[in-house]
Every structure is written in C-alpha cells, then in structure tokens.
C-alpha positions as CSV (number, residue, x, y, z in Angstrom):
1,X,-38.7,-14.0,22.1
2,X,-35.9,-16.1,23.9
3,X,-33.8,-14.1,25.9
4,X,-30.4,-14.3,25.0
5,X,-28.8,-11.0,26.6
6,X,-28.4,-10.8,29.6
7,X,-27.4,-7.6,31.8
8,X,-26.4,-7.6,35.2
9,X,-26.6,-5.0,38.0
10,X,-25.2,-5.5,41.0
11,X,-24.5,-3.9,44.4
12,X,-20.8,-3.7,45.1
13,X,-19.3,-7.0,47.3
14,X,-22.6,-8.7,45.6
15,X,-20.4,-11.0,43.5
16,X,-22.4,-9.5,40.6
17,X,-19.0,-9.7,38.5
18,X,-18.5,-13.1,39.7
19,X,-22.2,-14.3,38.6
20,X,-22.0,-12.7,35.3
21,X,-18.7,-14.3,34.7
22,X,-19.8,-17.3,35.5
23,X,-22.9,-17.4,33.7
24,X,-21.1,-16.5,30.2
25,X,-18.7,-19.6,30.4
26,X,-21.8,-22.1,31.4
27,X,-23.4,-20.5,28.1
28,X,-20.6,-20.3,26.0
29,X,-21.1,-16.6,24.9
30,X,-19.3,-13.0,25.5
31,X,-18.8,-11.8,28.5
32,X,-18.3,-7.6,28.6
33,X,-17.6,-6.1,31.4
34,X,-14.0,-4.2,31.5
35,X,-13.8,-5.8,28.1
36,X,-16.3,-2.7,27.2
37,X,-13.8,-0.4,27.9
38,X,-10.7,-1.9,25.5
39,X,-13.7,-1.9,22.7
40,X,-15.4,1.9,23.4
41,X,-11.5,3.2,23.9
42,X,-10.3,1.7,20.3
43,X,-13.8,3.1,18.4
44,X,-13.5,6.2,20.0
45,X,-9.6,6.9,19.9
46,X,-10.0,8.1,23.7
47,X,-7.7,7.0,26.4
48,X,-8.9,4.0,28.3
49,X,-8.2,5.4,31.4
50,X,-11.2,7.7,30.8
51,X,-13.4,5.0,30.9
52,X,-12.2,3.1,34.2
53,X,-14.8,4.9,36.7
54,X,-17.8,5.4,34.1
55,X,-20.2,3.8,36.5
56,X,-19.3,6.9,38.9
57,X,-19.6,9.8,36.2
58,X,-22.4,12.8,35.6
59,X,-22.7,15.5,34.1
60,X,-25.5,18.6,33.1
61,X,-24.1,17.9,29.8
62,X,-26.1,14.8,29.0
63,X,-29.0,17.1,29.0
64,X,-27.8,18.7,25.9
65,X,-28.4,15.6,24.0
66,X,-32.3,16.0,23.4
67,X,-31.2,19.3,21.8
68,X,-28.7,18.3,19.2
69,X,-31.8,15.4,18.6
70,X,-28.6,13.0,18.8
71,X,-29.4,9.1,19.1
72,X,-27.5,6.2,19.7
73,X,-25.4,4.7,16.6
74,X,-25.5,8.7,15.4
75,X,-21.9,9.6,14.4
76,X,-19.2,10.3,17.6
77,X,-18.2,14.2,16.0
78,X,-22.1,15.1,16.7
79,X,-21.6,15.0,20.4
80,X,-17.8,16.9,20.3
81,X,-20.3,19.9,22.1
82,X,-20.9,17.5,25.4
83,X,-18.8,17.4,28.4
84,X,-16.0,14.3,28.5
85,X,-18.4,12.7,30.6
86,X,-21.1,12.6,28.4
87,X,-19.4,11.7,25.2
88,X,-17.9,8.5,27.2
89,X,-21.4,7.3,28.3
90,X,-22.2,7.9,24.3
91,X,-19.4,6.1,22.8
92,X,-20.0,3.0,26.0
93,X,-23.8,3.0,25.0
94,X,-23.1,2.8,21.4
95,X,-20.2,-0.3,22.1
96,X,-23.0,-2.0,24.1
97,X,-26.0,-1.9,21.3
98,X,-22.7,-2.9,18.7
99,X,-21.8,-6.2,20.9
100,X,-25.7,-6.9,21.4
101,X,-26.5,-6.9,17.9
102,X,-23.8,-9.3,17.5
103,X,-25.9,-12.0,19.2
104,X,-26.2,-13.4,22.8
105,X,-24.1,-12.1,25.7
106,X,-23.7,-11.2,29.3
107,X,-23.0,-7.3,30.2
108,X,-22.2,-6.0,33.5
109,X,-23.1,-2.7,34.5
110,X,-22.9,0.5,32.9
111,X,-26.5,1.0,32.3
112,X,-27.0,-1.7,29.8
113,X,-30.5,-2.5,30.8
114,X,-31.7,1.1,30.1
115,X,-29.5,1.1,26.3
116,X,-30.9,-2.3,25.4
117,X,-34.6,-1.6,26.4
118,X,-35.6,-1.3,23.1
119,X,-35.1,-5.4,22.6
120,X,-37.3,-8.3,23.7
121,X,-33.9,-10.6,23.5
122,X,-33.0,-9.1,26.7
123,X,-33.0,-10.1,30.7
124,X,-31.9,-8.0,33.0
125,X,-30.9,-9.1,36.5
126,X,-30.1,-7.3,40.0
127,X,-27.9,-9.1,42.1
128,X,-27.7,-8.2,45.7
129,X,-26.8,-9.6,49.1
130,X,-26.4,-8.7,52.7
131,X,-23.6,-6.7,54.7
132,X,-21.9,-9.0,56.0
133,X,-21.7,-11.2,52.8
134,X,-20.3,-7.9,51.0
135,X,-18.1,-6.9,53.6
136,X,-16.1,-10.4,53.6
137,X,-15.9,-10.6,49.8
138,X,-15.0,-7.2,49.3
139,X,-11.9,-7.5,51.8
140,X,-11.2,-11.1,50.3
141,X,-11.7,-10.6,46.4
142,X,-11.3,-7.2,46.2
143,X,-9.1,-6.0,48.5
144,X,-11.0,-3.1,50.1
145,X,-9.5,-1.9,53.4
146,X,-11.4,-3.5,55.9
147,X,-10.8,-0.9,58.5
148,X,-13.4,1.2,56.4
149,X,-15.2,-1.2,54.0
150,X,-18.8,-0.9,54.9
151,X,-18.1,2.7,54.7
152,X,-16.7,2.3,50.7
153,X,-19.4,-0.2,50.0
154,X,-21.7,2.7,50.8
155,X,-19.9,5.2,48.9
156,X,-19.4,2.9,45.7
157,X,-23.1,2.1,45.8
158,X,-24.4,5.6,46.0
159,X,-21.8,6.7,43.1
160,X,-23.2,4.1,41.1
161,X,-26.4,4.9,42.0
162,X,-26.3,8.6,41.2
163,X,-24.7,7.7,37.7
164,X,-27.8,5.2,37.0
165,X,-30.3,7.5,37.8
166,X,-28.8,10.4,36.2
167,X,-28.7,8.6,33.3
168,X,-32.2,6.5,33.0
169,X,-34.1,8.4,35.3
170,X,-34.6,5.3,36.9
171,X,-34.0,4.1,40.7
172,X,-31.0,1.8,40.6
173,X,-32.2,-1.2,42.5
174,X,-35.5,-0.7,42.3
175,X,-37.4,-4.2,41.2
176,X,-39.9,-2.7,38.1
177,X,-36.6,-2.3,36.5
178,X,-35.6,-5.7,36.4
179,X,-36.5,-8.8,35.2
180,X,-34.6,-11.0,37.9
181,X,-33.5,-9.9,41.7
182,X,-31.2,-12.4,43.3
183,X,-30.2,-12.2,46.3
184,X,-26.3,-14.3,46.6
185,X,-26.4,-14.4,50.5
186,X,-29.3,-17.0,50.3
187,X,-28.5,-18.6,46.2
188,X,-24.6,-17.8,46.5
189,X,-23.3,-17.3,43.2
190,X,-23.4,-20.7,41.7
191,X,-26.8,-20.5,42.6
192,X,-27.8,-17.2,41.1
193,X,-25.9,-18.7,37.9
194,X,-28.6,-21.7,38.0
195,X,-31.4,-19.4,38.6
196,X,-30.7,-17.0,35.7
197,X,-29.9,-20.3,33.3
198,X,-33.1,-22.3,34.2
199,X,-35.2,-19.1,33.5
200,X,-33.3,-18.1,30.0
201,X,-33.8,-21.6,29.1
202,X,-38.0,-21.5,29.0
C-alpha cells in the first residue's frame, strides 16, 4: 500500500518540526503537530494547557488500561479512573487515528508511529543530527539559552525519551522502529524533505 502518512520523530534542535512542516506543504496535505492539541482539547473539553508538554508525561496509571480492556476509539468517560496524564495520551491517541482515517498527513511526535501501527498507509521517519547542528538551531529558532543548551537538549531528549518508551515499550530512536532515519547535519532539512518525498512516491 502507498504510504500516505507520515509520522516524524525527532531529536530536539533536529529541525524535525521544520522537516515535517515542510514536507506537508510540498504535498499539499495536513500538517498536525501543536494543531493536535487545539483538536484533542475541543473533543475532550480539557484545557489546552494540559496538553502543551504531553511528549514529557508518565504515569503508573496507563497500566490500568489492560484492565478496564479499554482500546482506542472506546468512549472518553471509560478512562475517568486513569491519572490526568493518562487520559491526555488517550484522548491525543484517539485525535491521531481520527485525523489519520481522514486521509494522508504528516504528524509530529507524540507517539504517532506506535498508535498508527496497525496501518500499512504509514511511514514513519526519525530525524536526527549532530550537537553542534542542534545547539545553533536551538539558540537561533528556538530560543534556548545558550549558556546551558546542550544541557536542555539533553534533558528535553531524555523526557521525551522516557514518555516514548513508557508508552510503546519501545526505545525512542532506535532504527527497527522506523521506516526512515535521516540525519539533517549531512541532508539538511530540504534535503530530508526530498528524501522522505522520493521514497513515498515509489
């Protein structure tokens, strides 16, 4: 099956955003990122605010969800039992199968490989780059205080990591979960864009 969904992963200062971004207005289709957020916020009724760090939240709570046998597209009031952080990564995972089943799209982040692995309509990418690379753009585009960057590259990268793996079970970054790796320090991110396009395209 073509692959018209794509998901992105991406180490922070990777210009991961940027690429997925990008990549949707070459295409002409959605592009979800913070957008999720707005979306999960109105179907839920829950304050948007709530959602802003999801990639950084965990909780022992999501355990419970095996034994209330709840899945995905299930009803929002049969999770009212799981912790705040739980019921947001429900009500995000159940905006992200919604806005896949409304045809082809690009999502950033928030474990959108792992909800959409169900599908064969879906590539899922890693984007990555060195240091030095994510130290400059994370000063430049996004402000980070360059007196401790790496140090809150690291930190960002680990939270996100912990809230992947808590969540899949999987090790974020790891290749065998991804169809793509691309590396913007050696394509840059008009490159990564072409890469992703010329393999959709086959």
């Amino acid at each position: 099956m073509k692959k018209t969904i794509i998901t992105i992963s991406r180490q922070f200062g990777s210009g991961g955003r940027e690429v997925g971004e990008k990549l949707a207005k070459d295409l002409g289709i959605p592009f979800y990122d913070k957008e999720l957020i707005e979306i999960a916020a109105k179907e839920s009724g829950m304050d948007p605010e709530l959602f802003v760090e999801d990639d950084t939240r965990t909780s022992l709570g999501f355990h419970l969800i095996g034994a209330l046998g709840y899945s995905l597209g299930g009803p929002l009031s049969t999770i009212t039992e799981l912790s705040l952080n739980d019921r947001l990564y429900l009500v995000q995972s159940q905006v992200i199968e919604q806005v896949a089943q409304e045809g082809p799209c690009v999502i950033v982040g928030r474990c959108a490989d792992y909800v959409l692995s169900d599908r064969d309509d879906v590539l899922n990418v890693y984007i990555h780059a060195n240091m030095n690379d994510r130290i400059k753009r994370a000063v430049h585009s996004y402000e980070v205080d360059e007196r401790n960057v790496e140090d809150s590259i690291h930190k960002i990268d680990k939270r996100r990591a912990n809230y992947y793996e808590y969540y899949t079970d999987r090790k974020w970054g790891r290749a065998e979960n991804y169809d793509l790796s691309i590396n913007t320090s050696t394509f840059d991110v008009d490159g990564a864009v072409q890469i992703i396009k010329d393999v959709i395209k086959d």
